[in-house]
N, C-alpha and C positions, 0 to 999 in steps of 0.2 A: 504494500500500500504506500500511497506518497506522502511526503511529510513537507511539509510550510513553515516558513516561518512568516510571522504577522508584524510586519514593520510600517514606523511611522518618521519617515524621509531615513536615516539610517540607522537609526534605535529600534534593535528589537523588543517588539513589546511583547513575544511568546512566540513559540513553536505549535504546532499542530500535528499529531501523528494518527493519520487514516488506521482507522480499525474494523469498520463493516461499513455497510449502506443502507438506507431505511430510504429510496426512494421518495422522493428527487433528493435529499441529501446524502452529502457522506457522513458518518460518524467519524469523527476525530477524538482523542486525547488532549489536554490542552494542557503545554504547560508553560506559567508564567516568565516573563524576562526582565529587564532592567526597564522596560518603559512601560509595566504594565499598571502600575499605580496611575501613572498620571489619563490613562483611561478606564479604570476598573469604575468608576462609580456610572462611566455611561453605557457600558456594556450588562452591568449590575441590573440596572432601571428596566431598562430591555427585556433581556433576561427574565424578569418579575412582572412584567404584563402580562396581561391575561385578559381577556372581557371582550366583548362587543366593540365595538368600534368602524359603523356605519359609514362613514366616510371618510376615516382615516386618517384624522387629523392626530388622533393620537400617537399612532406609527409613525408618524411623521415628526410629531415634536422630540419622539425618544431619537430615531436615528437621525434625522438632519444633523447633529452635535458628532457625529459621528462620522458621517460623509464628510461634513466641513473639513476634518481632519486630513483625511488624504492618504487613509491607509492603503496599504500593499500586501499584496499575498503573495510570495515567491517560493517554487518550489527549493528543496532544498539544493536536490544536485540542478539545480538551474536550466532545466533542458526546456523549461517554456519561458519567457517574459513573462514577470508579475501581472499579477491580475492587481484590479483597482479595484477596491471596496464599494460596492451599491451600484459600478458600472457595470465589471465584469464579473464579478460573483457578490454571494453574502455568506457572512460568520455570525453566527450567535454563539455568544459563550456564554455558558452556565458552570460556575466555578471549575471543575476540570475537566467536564465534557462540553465538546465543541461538534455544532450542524453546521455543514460546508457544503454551498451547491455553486456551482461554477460551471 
């Protein structure tokens, strides 16, 4: 399975390590890096929704803070170009497990 790490301009904020697939995501492992503080509380938020959400304005106010940022998915042996967070795929993390669809 492939493994990510989850950077913000060149701070790694975690690693990712694919473990099965639940359709359309992969299942990942997730584990913390040097940059993962200075976003854990918007990935946290996230994370902890739940409910209705009709037009999606709530979705919205959790990840926009999160696109704004400008993260990056890159595999580890680098055999693709990073993917851009909310362009070309999405991560939710939930303390150590992480849904990747890309």
């Amino acid at each position: 399975m492939t493994q990510w790490r989850l950077l913000h301009g060149h701070i790694l904020v975690g690693e990712l390590s694919e473990y099965d697939c639940d359709q359309p995501f992969f299942l990942a492992r997730f584990t913390p890096g040097p940059g993962w503080e200075s976003v854990r509380a918007l990935f946290e938020a996230w994370a902890a929704f739940h409910g209705p959400d009709p037009d999606g304005s709530k979705f919205v106010a959790l990840v926009k803070p999160l696109q704004d940022l400008g993260l990056t998915l890159a595999q580890v042996d680098g055999r693709q170009p990073p993917l851009e967070l909310f362009k070309n795929c999405i991560v939710r993390i939930n303390g150590a497990e992480a849904r990747l669809r890309y």
